[in-house]
N, C-alpha and C positions, 0 to 999 in steps of 0.2 A: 264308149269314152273311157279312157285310163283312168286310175285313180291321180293319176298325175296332172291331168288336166282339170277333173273336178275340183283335186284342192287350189289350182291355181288361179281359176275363175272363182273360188270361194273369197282368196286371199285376196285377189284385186278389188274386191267388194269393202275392205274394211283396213288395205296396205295399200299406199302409194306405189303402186304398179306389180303387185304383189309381192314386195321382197324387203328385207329391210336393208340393203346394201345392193346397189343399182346392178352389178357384175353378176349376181345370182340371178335375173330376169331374164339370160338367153336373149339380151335385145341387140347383142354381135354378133351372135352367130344362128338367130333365129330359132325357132321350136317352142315346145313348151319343159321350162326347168324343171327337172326331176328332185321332188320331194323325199329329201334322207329321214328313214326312218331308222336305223341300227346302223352301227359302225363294226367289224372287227378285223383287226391285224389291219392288212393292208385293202380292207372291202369296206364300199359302203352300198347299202341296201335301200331303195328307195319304197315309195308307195307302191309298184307295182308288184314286189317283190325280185324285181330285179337286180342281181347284185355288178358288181363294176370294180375294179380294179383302180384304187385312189389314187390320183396323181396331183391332188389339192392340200389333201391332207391339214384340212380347214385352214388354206393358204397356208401352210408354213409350221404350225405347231407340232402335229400330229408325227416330230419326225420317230418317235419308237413304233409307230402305227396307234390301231384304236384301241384302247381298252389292254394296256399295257399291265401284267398283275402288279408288280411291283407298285405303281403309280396308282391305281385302282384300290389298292387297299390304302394307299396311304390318303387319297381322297375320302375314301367313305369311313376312316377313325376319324381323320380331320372334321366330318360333318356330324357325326356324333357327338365332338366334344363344344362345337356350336358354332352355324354359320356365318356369324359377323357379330365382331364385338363391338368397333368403335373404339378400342384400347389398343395401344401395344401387348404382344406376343415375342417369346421368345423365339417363334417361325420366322418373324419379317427378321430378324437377326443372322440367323442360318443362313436365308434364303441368302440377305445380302455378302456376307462372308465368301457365301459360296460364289458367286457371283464374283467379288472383288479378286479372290481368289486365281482365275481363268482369266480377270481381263487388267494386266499391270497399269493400265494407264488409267486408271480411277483408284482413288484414295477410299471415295463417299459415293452413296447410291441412295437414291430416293425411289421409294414404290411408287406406283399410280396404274391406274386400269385398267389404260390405250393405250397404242403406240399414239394414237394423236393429241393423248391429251401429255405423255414424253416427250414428242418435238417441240410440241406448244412449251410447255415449262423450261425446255432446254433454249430456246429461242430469247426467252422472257430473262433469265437466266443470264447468257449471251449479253443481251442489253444491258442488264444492271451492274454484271460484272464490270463492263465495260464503257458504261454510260455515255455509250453509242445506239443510234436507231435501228440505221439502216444493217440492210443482209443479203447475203447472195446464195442462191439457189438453181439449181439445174434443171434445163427441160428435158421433162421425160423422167424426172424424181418425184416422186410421189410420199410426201409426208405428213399424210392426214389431212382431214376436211377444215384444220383453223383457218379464218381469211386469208389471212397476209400470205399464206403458204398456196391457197388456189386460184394464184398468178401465171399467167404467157407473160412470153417477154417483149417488150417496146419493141417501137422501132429503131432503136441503136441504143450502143451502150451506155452514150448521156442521158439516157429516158432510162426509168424504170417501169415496174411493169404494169401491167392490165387486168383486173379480175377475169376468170374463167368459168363463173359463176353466179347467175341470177342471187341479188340478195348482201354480195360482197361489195363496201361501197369501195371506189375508188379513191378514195383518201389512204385506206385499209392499205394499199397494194402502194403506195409512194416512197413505201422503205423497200422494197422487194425487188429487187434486179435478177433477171433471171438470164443467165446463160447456157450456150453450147455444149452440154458434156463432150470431155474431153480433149477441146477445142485450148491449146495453150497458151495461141496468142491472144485471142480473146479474155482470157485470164489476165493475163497480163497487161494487155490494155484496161481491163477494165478495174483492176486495181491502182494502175495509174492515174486513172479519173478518180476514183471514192474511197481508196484503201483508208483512209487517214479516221471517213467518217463508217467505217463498217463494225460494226459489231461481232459479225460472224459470218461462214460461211457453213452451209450444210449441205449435206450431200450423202447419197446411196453408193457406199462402197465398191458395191456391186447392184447394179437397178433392178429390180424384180419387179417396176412397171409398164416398162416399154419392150419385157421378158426379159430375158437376163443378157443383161452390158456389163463388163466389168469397167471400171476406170484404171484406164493404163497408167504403166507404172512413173512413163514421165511426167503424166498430169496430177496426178498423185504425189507424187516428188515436188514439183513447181506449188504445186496449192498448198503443201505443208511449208516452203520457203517463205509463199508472200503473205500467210499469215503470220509468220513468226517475225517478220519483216515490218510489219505493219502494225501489229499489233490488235489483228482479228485472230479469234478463236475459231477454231475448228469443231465443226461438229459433224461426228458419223453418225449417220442413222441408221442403226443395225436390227431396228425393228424385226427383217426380214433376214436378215446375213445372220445374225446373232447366234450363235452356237448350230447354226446350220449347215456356215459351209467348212468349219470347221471347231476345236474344241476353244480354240481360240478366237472364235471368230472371224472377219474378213478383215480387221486391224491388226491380226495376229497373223496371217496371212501376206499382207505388205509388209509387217513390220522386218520377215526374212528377208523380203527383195530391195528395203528402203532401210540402211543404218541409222539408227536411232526413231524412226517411223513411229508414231503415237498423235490420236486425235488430242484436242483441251475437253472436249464434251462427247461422250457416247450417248446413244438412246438405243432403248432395248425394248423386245417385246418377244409375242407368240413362244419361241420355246422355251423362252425362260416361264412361263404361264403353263406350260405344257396342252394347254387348251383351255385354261380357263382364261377369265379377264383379268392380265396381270401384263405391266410393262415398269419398265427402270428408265431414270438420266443418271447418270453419277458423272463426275470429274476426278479433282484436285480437290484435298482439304480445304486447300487457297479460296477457290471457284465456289464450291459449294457453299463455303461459311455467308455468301451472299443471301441463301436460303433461309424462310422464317422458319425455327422463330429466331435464329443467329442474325440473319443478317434482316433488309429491306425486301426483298424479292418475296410476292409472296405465293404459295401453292399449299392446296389443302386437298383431301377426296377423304369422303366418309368412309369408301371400300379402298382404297388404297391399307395393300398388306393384307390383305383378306384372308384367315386363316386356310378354308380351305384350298383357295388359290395360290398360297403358299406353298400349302404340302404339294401340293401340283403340282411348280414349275421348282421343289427342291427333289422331290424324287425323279425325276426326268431329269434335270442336271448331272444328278449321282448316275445315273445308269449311262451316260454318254460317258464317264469318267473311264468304264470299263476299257482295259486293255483291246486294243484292236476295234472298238468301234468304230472310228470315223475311216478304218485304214478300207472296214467292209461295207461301208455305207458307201464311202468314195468308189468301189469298185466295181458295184452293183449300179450305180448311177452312171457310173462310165460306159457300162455294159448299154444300159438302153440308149444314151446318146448315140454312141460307136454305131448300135446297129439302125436306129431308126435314119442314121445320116447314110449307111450302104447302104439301105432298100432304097432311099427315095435317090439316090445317084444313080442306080443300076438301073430304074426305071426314066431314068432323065428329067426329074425332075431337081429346080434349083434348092438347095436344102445344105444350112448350115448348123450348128449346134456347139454349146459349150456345156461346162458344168461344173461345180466345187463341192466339194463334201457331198450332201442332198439337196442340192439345188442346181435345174436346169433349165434350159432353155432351146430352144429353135428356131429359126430362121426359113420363111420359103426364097429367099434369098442365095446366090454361089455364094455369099464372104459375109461375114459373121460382122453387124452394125457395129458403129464406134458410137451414135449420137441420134437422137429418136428421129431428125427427119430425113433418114436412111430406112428406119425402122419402119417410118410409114409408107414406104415404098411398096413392101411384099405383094403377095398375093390373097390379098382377102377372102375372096371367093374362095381358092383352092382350100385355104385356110378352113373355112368352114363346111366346105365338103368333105374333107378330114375328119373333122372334131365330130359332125355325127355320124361319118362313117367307124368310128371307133368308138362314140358311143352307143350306138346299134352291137356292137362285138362285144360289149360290157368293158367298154376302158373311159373311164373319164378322167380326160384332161382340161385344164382350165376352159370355161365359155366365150374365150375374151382373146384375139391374137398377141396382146402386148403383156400378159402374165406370164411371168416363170413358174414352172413346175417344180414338184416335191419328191423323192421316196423318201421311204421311211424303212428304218432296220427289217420291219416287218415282210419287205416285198422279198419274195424266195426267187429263185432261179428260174422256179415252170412259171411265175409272174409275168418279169423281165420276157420269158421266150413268149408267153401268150400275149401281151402286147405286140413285140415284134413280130407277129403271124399277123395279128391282126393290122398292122402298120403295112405289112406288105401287099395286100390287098388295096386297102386306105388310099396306099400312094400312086395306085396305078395311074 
């Protein structure tokens, strides 16, 4: 028996289903989950000592690779001078600068831990600012485990929605409307029904949970009208986009293709943490002054600002800053997309693919989804005939069909070509 299976039978014994985040269980694509023991560059090494080629890059953070020196030294002075204080730090100051810095449509920025415990505050936020309930949300977005947020949507758009979740009462889900990404008209009707009583609307710029969707530019254009129409606030949730898919972001991103383009509310996570537990909301001076101890609204975390996880997600910042990063991150990303879509074409199989900066995505689909129940269409099986045929070749890619993929600076050229050896096999 592997050492992979012993700890995993160890961990069912004393974890709910042995994992603490259900997607690590391998219960999509079957097998038994491979226990990381070491991480380096663009490798991570489990119990058996088998090493893999990382395409998770702990979901999203990891975009310098593992064990970055830069980043590394600045963690372990950070822990020296001491792990949590419970005060301000002149670190949560930097960090934020740097941050307000990169992204023009925030004045103010608030630390906190998770990205879900950022959406949750941005939402709450949302409401006070606005001293409205209700909010609209997309299916196939994915913004943390708070209630109201793990809603399906009614049966039309006079209904709102449905919990999705053992536990969430249904009173919880009566401000929650959930719509069709990308779907225009439906926007628009459905701001015609409740614009007046909505608080907000939130949305993945680009979705990194039904793999990667982007939101097109005219729905994107129409959602920033009938908020500003209406007098609902926008919220991106960049937890996942956030200095990902590019230095700007995925707000910085539309903001070229949309004049004048800017959310009311950002929420941030993973790169800005670098890997530790660190996420942001920020806005407008305006928006935020609703925040305690200024305003009514209230949000507190013992660990929020964390030294160490400060110095974390500010040296990882500073090195994405460097000249030509995202121009080689983007083109190293482009390279595996490109090729893994000609192996599986020439082989005849349906296979689409997108990508920004270091984030991608694929399809066993001919045409790249607009709205997840497209996305549920593919091919499952094939799907995970793949993912361990390429984890058997040492490449792991997410366990789950509806997660987007990562590189990270660290993936070299024989990386990119050693995956696509093994993809061409993969895909026969």
């Amino acid at each position: 028996m592997s050492q992979n299976q012993v700890l995993f039978e160890r961990a069912q014994r004393v974890i709910p289903g042995g994992v603490n985040s259900p997607v690590r269980a391998f219960r999509a694509v079957g097998g038994t989950p491979r226990f990381i023991t070491r991480a380096e560059g663009a490798y991570i090494f489990d119990a058996d000592g088998q090493r893999y080629i990382d395409y998770i890059g702990s979901w999203g953070p990891m975009i310098l690779g593992h064990g970055h020196p830069a980043v590394l030294e600045a963690v372990i002075s950070a822990a020296r001078q001491g792990f949590s204080f419970g005060a301000p730090t002149e670190r949560e100051i930097e960090l934020a600068e740097e941050i307000l810095k990169l992204v023009p449509s925030m004045e103010q920025v608030r630390l906190v831990s998770s990205g879900t415990e950022a959406t949750m505050s941005a939402i709450r936020l949302a409401r006070g600012a606005t001293g409205r309930s209700k909010f609209i949300k997309f299916e196939g977005c994915y913004h943390g485990h708070t209630d109201a947020l793990l809603v399906k949507a009614g049966s039309g758009l006079a209904t709102f929605g449905h919990p999705t979740s053992a536990g969430v009462p249904a009173e919880v889900a009566q401000h929650t409307l959930v719509l069709e990404y990308n779907n225009v008209a439906q926007l628009d009707e459905a701001f015609e029904l409740h614009g007046k009583s909505l608080a907000c609307v939130i949305i993945e710029p680009i979705a990194g949970n039904m793999n990667f969707v982007r939101a097109s530019v005219p729905f994107m254009t129409r959602l920033r009208e009938l908020c500003t129409q209406y007098g609902a606030l926008l919220v991106l949730d960049e937890v996942m986009s956030g200095f990902r898919v590019g230095l700007h972001s995925a707000q910085g991103h539309y903001a070229q293709l949309i004049p004048g383009f800017k959310p009311d509310i950002s929420v941030f996570g993973k790169v800005i943490g670098g890997g530790m537990p660190l996420a942001a909301f920020g806005a407008s001076r305006d928006i935020m002054a609703n925040l305690a101890p200024l305003g009514g609204v209230y949000q507190a975390g013992t660990l929020s600002g964390n030294p160490v996880a400060t110095a974390c997600g500010l040296a990882t910042l500073r090195e994405l800053q460097k000249p030509g990063f995202f121009e080689d991150l983007s083109a190293t990303t482009r390279t595996l997309v490109d090729g893994l879509t000609a192996i599986a074409r020439a082989n005849g199989v349906p296979f689409s693919g997108d990508c920004l900066g270091g984030m991608f995505g694929f399809f066993l689909l001919p045409e790249l989804p607009q709205e997840y129940k497209t996305v549920m269409t593919t091919d499952t099986e094939r799907f995970n005939r793949f993912f361990h045929a390429m984890l058997d070749a040492g490449v792991y890619f997410a366990p789950a069909l509806y997660e987007a993929g990562f590189v990270s600076a660290a993936h070299s050229a024989a990386d990119i070509a050693a995956t696509l050896d093994a993809a061409a096999h993969a895909l026969r």
